[in-house]
PASEBA-1860 file (N, C-alpha, C; in nm, 3 decimals):
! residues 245
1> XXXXXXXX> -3.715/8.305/-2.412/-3.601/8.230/-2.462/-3.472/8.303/-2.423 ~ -3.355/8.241/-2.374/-3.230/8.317/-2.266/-3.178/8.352/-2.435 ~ -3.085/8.484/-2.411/-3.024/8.555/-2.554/-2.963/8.477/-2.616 ~ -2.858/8.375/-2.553/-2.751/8.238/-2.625/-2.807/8.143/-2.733 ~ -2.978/8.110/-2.657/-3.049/8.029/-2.774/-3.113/8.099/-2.858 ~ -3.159/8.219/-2.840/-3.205/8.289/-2.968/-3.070/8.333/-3.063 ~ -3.002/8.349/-3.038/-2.873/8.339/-3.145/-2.859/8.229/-3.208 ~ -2.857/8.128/-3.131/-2.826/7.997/-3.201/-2.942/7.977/-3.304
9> XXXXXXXX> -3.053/7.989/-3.252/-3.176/7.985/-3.313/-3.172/8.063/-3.451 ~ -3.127/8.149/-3.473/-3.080/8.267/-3.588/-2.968/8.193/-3.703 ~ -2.870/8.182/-3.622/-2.737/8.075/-3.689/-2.842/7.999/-3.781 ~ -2.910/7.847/-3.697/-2.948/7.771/-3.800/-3.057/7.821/-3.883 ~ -3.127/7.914/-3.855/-3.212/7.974/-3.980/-3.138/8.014/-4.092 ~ -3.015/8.075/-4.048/-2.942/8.092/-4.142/-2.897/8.040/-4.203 ~ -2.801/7.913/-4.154/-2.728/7.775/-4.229/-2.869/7.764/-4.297 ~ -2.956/7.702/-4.239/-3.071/7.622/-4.306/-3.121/7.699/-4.423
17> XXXXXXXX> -3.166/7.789/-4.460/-3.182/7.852/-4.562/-3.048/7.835/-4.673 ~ -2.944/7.899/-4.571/-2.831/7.860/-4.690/-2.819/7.751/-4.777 ~ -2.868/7.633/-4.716/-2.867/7.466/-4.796/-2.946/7.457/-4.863 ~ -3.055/7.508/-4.858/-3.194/7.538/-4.908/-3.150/7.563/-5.061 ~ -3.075/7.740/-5.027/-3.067/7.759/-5.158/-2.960/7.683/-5.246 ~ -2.861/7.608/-5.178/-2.769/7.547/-5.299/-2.892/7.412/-5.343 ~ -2.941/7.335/-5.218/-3.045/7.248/-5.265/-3.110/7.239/-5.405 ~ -3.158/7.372/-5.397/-3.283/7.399/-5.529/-3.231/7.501/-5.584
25> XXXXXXXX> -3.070/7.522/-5.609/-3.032/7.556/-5.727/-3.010/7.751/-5.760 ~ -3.081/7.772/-5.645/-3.074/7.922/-5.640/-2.986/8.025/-5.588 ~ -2.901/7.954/-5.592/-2.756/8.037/-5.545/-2.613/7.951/-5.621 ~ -2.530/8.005/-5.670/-2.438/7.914/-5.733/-2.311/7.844/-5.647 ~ -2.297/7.727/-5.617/-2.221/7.667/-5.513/-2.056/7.713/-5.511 ~ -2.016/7.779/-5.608/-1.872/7.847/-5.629/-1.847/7.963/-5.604 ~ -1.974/7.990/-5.522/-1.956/8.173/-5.432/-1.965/8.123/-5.320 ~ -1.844/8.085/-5.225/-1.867/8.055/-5.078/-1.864/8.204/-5.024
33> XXXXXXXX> -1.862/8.284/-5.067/-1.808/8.417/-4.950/-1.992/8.541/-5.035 ~ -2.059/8.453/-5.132/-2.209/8.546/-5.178/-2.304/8.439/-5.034 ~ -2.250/8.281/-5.099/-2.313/8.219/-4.950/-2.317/8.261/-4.805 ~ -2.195/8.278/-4.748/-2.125/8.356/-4.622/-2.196/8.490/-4.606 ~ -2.213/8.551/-4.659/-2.293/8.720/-4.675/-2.433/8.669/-4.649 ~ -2.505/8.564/-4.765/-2.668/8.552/-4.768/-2.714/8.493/-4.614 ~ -2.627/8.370/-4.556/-2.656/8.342/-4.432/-2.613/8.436/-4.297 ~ -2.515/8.529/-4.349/-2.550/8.619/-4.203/-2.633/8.737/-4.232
41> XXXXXXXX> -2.696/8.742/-4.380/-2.815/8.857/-4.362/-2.917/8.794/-4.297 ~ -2.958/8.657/-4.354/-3.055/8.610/-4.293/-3.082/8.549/-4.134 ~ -2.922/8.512/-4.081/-2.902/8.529/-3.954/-2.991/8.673/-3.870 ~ -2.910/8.744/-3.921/-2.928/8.901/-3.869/-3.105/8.878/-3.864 ~ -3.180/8.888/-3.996/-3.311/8.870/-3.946/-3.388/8.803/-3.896 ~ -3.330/8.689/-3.873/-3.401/8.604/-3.790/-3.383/8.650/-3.642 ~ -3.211/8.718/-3.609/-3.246/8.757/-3.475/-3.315/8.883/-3.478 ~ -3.340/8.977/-3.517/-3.406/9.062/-3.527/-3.569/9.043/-3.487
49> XXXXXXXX> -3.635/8.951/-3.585/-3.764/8.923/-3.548/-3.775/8.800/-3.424 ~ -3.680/8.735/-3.367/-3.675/8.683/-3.218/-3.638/8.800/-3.109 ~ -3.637/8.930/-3.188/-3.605/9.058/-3.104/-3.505/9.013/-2.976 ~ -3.347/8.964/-3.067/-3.216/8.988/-3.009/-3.201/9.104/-2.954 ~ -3.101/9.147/-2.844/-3.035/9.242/-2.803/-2.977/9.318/-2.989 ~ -2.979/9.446/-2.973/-2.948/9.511/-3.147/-2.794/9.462/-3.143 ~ -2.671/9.459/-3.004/-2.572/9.423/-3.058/-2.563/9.304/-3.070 ~ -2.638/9.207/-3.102/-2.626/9.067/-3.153/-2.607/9.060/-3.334
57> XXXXXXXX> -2.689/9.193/-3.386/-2.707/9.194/-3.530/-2.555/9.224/-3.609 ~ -2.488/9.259/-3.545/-2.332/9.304/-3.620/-2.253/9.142/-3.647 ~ -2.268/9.078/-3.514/-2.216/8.991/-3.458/-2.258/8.855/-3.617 ~ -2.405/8.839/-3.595/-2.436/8.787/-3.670/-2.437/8.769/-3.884 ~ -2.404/8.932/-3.884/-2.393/8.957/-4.006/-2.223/8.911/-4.058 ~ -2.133/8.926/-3.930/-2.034/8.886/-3.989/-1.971/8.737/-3.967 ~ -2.041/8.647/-3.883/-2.008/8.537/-3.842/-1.980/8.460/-3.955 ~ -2.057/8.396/-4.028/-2.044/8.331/-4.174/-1.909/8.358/-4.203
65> XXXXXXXX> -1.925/8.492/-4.289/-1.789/8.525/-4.379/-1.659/8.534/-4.325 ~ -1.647/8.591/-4.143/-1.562/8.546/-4.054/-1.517/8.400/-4.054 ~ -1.582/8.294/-4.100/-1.510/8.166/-4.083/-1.509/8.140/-4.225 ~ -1.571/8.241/-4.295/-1.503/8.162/-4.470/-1.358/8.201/-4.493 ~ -1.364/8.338/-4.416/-1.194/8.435/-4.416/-1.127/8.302/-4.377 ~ -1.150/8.243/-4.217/-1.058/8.188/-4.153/-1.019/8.051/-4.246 ~ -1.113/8.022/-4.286/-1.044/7.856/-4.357/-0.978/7.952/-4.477 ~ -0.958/8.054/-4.509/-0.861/8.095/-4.637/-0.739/8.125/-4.612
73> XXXXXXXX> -0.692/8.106/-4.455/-0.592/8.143/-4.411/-0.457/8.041/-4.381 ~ -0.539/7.926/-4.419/-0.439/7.804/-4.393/-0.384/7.779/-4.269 ~ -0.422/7.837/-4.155/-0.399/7.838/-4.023/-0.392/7.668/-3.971 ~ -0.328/7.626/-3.870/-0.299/7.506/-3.806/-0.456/7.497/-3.747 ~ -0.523/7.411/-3.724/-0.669/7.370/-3.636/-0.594/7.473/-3.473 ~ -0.480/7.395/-3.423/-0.446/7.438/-3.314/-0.453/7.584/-3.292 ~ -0.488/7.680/-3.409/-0.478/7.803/-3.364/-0.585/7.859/-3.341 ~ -0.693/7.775/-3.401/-0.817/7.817/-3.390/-0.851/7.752/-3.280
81> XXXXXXXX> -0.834/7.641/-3.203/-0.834/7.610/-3.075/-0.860/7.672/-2.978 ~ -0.699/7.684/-2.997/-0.652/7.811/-2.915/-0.703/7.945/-2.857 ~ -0.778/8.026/-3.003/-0.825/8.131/-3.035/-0.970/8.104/-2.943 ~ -1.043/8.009/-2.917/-1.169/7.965/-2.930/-1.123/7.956/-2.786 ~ -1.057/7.903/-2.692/-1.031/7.905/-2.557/-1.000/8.016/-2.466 ~ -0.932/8.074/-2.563/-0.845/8.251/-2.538/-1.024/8.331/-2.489 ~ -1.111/8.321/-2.603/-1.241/8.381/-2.592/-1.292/8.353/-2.492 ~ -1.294/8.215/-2.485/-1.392/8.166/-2.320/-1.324/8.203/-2.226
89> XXXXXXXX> -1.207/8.205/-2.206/-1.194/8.200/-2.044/-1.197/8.356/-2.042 ~ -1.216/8.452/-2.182/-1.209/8.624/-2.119/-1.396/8.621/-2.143 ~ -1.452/8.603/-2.214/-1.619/8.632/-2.281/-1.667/8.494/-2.199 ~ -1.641/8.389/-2.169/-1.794/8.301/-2.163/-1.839/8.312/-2.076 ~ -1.869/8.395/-1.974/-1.936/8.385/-1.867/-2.036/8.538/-1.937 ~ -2.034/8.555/-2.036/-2.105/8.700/-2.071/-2.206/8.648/-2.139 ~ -2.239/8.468/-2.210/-2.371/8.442/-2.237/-2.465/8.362/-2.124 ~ -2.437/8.359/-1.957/-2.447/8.373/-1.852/-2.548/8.507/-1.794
97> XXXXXXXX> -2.444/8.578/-1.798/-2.440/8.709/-1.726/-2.500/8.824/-1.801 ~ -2.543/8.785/-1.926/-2.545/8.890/-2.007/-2.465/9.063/-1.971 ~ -2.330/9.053/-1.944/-2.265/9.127/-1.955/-2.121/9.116/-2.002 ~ -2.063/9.203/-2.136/-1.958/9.167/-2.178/-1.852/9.251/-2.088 ~ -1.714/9.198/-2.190/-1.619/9.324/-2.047/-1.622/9.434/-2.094 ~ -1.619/9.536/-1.984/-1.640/9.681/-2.035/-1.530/9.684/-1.919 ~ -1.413/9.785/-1.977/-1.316/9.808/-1.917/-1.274/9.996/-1.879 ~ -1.284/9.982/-1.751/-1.320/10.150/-1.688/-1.160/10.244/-1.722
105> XXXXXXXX> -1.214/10.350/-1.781/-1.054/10.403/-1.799/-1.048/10.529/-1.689 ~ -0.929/10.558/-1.729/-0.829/10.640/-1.562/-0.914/10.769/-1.550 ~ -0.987/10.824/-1.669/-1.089/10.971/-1.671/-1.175/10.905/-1.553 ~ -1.243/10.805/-1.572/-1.349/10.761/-1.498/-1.265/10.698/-1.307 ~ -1.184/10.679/-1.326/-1.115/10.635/-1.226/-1.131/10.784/-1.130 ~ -1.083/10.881/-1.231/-1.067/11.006/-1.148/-1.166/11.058/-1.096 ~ -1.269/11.067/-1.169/-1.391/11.078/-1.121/-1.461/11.052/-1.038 ~ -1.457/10.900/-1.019/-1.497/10.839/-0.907/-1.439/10.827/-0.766
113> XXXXXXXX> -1.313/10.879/-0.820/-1.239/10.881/-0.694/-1.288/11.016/-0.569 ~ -1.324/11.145/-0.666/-1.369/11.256/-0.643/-1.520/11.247/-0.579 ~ -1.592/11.134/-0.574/-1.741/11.067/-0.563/-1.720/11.023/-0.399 ~ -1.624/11.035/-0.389/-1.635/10.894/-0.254/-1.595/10.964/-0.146 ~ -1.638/10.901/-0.034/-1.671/11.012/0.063/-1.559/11.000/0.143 ~ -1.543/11.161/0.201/-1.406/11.182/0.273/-1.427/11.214/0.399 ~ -1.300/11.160/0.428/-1.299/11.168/0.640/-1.321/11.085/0.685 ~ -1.300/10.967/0.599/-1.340/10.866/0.687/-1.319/10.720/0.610
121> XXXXXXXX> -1.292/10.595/0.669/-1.310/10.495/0.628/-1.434/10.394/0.542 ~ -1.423/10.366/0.452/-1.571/10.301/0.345/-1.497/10.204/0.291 ~ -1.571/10.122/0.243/-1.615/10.024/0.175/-1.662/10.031/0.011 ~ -1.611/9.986/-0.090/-1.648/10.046/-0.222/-1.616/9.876/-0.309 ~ -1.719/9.833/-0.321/-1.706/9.714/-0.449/-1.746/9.716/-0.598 ~ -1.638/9.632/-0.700/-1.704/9.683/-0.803/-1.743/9.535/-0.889 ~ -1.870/9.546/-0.902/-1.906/9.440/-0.952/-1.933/9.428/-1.110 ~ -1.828/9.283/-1.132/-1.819/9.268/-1.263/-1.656/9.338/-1.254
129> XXXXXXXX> -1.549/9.312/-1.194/-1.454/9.412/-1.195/-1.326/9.374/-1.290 ~ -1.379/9.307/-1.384/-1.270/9.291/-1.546/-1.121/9.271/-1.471 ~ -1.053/9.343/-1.521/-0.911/9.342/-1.516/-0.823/9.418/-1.374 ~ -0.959/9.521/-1.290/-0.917/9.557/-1.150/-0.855/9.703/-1.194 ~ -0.855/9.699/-1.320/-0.800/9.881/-1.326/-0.823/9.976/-1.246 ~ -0.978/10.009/-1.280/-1.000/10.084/-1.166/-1.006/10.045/-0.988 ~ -1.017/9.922/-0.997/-0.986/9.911/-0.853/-0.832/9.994/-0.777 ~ -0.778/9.944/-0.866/-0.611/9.938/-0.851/-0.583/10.105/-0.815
137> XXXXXXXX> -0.634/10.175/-0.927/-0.632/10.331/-0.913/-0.660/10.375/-0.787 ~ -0.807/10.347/-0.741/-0.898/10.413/-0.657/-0.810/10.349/-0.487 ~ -0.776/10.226/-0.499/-0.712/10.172/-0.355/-0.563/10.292/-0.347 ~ -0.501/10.318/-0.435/-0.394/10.335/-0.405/-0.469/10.569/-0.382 ~ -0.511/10.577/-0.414/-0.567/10.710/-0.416/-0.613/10.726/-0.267 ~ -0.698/10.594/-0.252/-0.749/10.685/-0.091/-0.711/10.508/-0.004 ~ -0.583/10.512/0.053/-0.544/10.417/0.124/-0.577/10.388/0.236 ~ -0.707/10.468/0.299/-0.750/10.452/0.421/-0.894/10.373/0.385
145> XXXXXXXX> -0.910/10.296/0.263/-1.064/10.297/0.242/-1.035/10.121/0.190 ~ -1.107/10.070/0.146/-1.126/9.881/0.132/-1.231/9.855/0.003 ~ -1.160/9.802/-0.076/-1.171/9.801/-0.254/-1.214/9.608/-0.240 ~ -1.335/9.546/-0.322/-1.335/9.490/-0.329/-1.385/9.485/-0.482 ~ -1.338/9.354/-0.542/-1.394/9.348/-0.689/-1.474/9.218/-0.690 ~ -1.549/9.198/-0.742/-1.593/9.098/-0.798/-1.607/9.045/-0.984 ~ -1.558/8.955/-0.990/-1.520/8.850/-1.144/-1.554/8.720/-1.180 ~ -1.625/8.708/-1.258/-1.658/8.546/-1.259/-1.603/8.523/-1.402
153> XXXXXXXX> -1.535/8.617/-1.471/-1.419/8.526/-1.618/-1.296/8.484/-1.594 ~ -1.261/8.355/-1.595/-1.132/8.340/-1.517/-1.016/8.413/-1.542 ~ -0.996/8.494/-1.694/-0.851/8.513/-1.728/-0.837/8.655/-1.676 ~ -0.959/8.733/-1.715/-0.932/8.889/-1.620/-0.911/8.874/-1.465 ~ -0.939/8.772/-1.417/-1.007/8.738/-1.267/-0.851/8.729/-1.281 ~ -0.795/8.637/-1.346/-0.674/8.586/-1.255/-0.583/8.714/-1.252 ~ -0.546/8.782/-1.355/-0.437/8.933/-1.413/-0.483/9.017/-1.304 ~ -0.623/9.013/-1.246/-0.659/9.140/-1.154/-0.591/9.116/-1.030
161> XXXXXXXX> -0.609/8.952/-1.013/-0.571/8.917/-0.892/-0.406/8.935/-0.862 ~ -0.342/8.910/-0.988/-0.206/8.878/-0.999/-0.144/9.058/-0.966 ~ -0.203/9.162/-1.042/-0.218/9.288/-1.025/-0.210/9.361/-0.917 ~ -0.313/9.324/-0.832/-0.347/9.396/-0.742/-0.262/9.273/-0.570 ~ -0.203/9.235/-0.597/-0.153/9.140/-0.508/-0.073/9.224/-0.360 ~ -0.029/9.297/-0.420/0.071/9.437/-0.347/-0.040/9.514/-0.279 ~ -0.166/9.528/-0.328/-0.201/9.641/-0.256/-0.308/9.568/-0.134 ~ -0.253/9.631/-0.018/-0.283/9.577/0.121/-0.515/9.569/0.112
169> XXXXXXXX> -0.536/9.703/0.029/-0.631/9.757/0.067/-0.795/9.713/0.009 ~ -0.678/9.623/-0.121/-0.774/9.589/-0.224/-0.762/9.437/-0.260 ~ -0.881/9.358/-0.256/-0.907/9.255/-0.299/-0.981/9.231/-0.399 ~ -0.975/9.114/-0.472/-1.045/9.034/-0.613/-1.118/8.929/-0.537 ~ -1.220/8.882/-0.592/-1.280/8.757/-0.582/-1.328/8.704/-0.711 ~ -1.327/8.615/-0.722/-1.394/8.516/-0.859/-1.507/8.469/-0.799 ~ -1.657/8.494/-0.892/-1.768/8.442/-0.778/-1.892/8.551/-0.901 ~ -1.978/8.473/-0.871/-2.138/8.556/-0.928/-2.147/8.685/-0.837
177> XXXXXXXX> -2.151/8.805/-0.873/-2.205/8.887/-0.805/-2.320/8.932/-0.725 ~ -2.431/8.863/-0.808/-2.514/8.841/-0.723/-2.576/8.720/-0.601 ~ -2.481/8.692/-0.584/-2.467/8.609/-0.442/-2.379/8.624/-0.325 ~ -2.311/8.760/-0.376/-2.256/8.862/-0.264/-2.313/8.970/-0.202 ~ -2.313/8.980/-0.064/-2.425/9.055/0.009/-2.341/9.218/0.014 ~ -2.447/9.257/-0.019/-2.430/9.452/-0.016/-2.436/9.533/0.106 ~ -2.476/9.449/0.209/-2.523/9.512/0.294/-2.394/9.566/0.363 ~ -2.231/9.551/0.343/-2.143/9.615/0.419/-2.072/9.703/0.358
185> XXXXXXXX> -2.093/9.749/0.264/-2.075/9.834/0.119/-2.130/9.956/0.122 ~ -2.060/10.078/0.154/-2.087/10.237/0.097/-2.099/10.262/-0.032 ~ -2.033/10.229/-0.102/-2.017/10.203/-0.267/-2.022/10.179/-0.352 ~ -2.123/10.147/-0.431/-2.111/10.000/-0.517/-2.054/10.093/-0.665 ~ -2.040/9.997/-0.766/-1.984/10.069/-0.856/-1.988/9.956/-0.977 ~ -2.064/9.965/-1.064/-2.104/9.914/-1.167/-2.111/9.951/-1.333 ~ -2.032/9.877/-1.379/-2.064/9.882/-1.504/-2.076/9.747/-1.629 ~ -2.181/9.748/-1.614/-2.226/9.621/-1.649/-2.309/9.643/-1.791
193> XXXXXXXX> -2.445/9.667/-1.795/-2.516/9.655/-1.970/-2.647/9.650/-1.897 ~ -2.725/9.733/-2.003/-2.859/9.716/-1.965/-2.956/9.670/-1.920 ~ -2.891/9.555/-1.955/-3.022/9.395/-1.963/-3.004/9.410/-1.718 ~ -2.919/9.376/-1.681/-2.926/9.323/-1.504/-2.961/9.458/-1.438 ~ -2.946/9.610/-1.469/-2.973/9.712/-1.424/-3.058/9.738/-1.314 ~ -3.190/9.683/-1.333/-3.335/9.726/-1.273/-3.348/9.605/-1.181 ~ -3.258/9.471/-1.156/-3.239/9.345/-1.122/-3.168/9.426/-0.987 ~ -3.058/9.507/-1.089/-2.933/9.537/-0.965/-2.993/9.602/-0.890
201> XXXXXXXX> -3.069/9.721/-0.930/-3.138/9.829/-0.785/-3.228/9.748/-0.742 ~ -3.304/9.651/-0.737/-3.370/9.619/-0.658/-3.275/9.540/-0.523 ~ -3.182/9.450/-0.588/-3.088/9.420/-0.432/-3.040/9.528/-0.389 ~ -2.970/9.631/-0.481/-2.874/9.711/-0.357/-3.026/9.791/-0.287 ~ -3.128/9.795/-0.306/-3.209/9.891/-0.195/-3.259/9.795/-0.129 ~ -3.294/9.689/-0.138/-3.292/9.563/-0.016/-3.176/9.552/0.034 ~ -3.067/9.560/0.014/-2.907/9.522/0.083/-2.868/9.603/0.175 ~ -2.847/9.750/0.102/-2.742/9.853/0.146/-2.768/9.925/0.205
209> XXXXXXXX> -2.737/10.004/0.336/-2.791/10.078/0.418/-2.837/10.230/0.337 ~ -2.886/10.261/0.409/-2.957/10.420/0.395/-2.820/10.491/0.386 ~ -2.865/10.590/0.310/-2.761/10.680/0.236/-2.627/10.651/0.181 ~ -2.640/10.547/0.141/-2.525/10.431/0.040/-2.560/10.509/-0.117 ~ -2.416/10.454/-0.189/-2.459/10.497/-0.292/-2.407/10.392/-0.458 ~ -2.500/10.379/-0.514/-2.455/10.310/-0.637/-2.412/10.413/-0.758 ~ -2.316/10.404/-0.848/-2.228/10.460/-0.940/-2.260/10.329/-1.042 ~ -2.317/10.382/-1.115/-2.387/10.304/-1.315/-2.319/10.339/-1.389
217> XXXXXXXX> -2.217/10.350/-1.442/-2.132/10.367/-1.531/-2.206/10.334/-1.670 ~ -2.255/10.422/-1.779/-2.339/10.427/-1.950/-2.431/10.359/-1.910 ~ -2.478/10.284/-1.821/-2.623/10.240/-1.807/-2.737/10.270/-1.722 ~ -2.779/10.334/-1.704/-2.862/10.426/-1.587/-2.986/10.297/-1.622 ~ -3.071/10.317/-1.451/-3.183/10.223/-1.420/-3.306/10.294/-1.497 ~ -3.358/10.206/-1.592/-3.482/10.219/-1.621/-3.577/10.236/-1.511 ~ -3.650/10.324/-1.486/-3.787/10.329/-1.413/-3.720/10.419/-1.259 ~ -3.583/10.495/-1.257/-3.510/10.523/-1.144/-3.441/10.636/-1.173
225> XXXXXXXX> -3.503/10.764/-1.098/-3.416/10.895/-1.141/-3.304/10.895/-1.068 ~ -3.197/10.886/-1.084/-3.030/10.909/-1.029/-3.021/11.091/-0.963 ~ -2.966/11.049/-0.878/-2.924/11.195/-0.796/-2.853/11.321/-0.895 ~ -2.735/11.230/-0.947/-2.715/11.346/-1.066/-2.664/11.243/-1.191 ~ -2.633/11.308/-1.260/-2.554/11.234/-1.396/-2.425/11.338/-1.411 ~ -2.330/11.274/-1.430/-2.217/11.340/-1.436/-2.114/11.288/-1.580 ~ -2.099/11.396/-1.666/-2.007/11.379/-1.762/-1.895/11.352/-1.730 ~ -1.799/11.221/-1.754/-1.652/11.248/-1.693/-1.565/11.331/-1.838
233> XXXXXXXX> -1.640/11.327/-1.938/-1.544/11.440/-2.053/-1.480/11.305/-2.135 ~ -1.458/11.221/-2.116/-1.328/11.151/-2.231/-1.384/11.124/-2.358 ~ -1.298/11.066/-2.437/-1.314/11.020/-2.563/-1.489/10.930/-2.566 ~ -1.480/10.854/-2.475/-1.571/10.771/-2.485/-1.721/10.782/-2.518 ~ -1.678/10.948/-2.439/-1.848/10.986/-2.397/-1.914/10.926/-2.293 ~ -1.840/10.904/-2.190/-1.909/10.837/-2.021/-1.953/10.937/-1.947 ~ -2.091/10.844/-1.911/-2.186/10.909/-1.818/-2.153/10.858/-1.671 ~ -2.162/10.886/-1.564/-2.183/10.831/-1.483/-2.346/10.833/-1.380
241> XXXXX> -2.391/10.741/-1.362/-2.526/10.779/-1.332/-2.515/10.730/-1.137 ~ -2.535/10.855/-1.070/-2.541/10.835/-0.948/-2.679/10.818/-0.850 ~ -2.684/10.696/-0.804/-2.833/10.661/-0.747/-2.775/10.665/-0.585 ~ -2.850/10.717/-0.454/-2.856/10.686/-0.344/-2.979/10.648/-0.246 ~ -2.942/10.504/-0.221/-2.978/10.463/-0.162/-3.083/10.554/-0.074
END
């Protein structure tokens, strides 16, 4: 079952129980926010025993009482609209892709910049490339080299694009990543989520030439020892996990 419908699947266990209990009397109908709590515990376990991803369980515990807050706020419909569109065009391609945005900071920029090979002209794409931060860094650092990103959420897609417009060296694309070919790529550079990992090394070692190299940013390949692992030190606690081809 794909992760989107086992959530949903959770939701109505949850509603449904919830009706249940005002039904037959076992919950008192003038606690909307004891209601709101009982249906996202029981959310939570229902995804639990459909064995959700674990960060689905936060999500779910607070959904309920998150929209009992919101109708207490007297807000216009239009804002919640709004709010609900704002999400999709940055998150909906992440119950797709099963990857949310994870956004690379300048420690890791530096790092990687220090990774990439010198004396010479390469090729370095980063797939899944959010907002182009680190693209943006790394093009302007080594200006003899060719930055490509790949994005399939339109609103980071468009800011990266709008961003990076100036720099000769570096391009955005909007597009599935995996229907872009690796094979002209020294570089790859990923930070994506657990779940596509073991998906991803199998194309880039069908794709990418011999002695290429992939950069995993907190998610290292199950079943695949990496050349090294490298602490970049920040707040975050980022690993970088280096595999070659």
């Amino acid at each position: 079952m794909p992760p989107a419908l086992k959530a949903l699947v959770a939701q109505l266990i949850g509603f449904g129980l919830m009706v249940a209990t005002l039904m037959f009397g076992l919950m008192p109908p003038d606690k909307p926010l004891a209601l709101a709590v009982f249906q996202g515990g029981v959310a939570a376990a229902a995804a639990l025993t459909l064995r959700c991803d674990a960060w689905w369980i936060p999500i779910h515990l607070a959904f309920a009482p998150a929209l009992y807050a919101a109708t207490r706020l007297g807000l216009h419909p239009a804002w919640y609209f709004g709010a609900f569109l704002l999400l999709m065009l940055i998150y909906g391609s992440s119950f797709r892709t099963q990857v949310p945005l994870f956004l690379s900071n300048r420690e890791t920029a530096r790092v990687v910049a220090e990774l990439l090979p010198e004396g010479k002209p390469f090729r370095l794409v980063d797939l899944g490339s959010g907002t182009g931060g680190l693209l943006r860094l790394l093009s302007k650092a080594r200006p003899e080299a060719s930055f490509v990103g790949i994005e399939s959420a339109p609103l980071p897609y468009l800011f990266s694009r709008i961003a990076s417009r100036r720099l000769t060296n570096c391009r955005v694309e909007r597009g599935d990543f995996w229907q872009t070919g690796l094979g002209d790529f020294d570089v790859v550079y990923a930070f994506l989520s657990p779940v596509p990992m073991p998906r991803l090394w199998r194309k880039v070692k069908a794709e990418m030439k011999r002695g290429s190299l992939l950069v995993a940013n907190s998610f290292p390949i199950q079943g695949a020892r990496p050349e090294r692992v490298i602490e970049v030190g920040d707040r975050r606690g980022t690993r970088l996990y280096l595999y070659r081809v």
